[in-house]
VOPAGU-2260 file (C-alpha; in pm, 1 decimal, decimal comma):
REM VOPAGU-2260
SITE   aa  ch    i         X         Y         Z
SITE  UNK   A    0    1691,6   -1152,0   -2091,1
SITE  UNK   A    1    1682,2    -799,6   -2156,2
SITE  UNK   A    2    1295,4    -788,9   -2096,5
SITE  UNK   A    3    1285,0   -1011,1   -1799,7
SITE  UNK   A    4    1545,6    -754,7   -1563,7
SITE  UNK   A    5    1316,1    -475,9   -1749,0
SITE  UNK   A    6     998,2    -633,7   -1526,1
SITE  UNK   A    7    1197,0    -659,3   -1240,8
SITE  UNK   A    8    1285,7    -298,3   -1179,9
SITE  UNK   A    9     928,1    -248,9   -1291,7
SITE  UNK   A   10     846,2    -470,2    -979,2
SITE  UNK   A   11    1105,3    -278,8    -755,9
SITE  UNK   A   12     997,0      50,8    -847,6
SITE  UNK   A   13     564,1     -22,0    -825,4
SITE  UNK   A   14     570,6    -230,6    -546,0
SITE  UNK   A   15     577,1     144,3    -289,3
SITE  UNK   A   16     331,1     286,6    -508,4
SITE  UNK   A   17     -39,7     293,9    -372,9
SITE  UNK   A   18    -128,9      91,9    -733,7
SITE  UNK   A   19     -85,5    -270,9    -791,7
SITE  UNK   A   20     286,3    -372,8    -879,8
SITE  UNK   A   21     123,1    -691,1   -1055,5
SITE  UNK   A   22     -77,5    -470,0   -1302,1
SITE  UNK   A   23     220,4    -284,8   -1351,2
SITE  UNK   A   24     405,2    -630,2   -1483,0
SITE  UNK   A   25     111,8    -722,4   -1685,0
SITE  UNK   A   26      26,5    -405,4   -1860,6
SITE  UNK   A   27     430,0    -391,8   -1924,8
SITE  UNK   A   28     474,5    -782,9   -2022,2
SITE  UNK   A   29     183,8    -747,3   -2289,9
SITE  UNK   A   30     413,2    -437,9   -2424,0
SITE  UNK   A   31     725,4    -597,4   -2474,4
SITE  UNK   A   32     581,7    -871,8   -2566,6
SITE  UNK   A   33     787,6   -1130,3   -2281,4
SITE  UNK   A   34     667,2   -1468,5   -2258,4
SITE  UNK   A   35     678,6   -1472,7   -1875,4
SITE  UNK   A   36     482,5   -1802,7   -1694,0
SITE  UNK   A   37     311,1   -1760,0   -1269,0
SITE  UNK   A   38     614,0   -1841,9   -1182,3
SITE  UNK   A   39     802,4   -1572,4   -1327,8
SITE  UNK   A   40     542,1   -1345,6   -1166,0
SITE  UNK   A   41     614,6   -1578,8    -822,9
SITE  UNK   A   42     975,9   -1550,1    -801,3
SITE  UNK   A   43     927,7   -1121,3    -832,3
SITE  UNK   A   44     743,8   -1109,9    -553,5
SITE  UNK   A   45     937,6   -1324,7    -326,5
SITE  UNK   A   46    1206,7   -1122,0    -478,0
SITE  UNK   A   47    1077,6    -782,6    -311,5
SITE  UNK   A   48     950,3   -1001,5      10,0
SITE  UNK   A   49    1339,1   -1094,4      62,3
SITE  UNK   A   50    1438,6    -766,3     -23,7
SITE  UNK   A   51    1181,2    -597,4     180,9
SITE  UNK   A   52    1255,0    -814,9     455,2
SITE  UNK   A   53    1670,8    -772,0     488,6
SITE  UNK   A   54    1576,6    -379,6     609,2
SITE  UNK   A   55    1352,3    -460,9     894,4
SITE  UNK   A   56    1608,7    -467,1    1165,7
């Protein structure tokens, strides 16, 4: 579980940075070695979409 919130504030924190947030969770998954499935990866990014979308007034 541990791993899986790990990727998520790896998500939050790349997704502003002029790099891709999705290499970000790949390079990172293959380093903690998380089993993580597309929609794992799906679910992040509608994650920061909803988040994203809340502060546009």
């Amino acid at each position: 579980m541990i791993k899986y919130i790990i990727l998520g504030v790896i998500q939050g924190l790349t997704e502003f940075l002029p790099v891709s947030s999705s290499a970000h969770l790949v390079v990172f998954n293959k380093s903690l070695s998380a089993e993580v499935n597309l929609l794992f990866y799906i679910t992040l990014h509608l994650g920061t979409l909803f988040s994203l979308s809340l502060r546009i007034p």
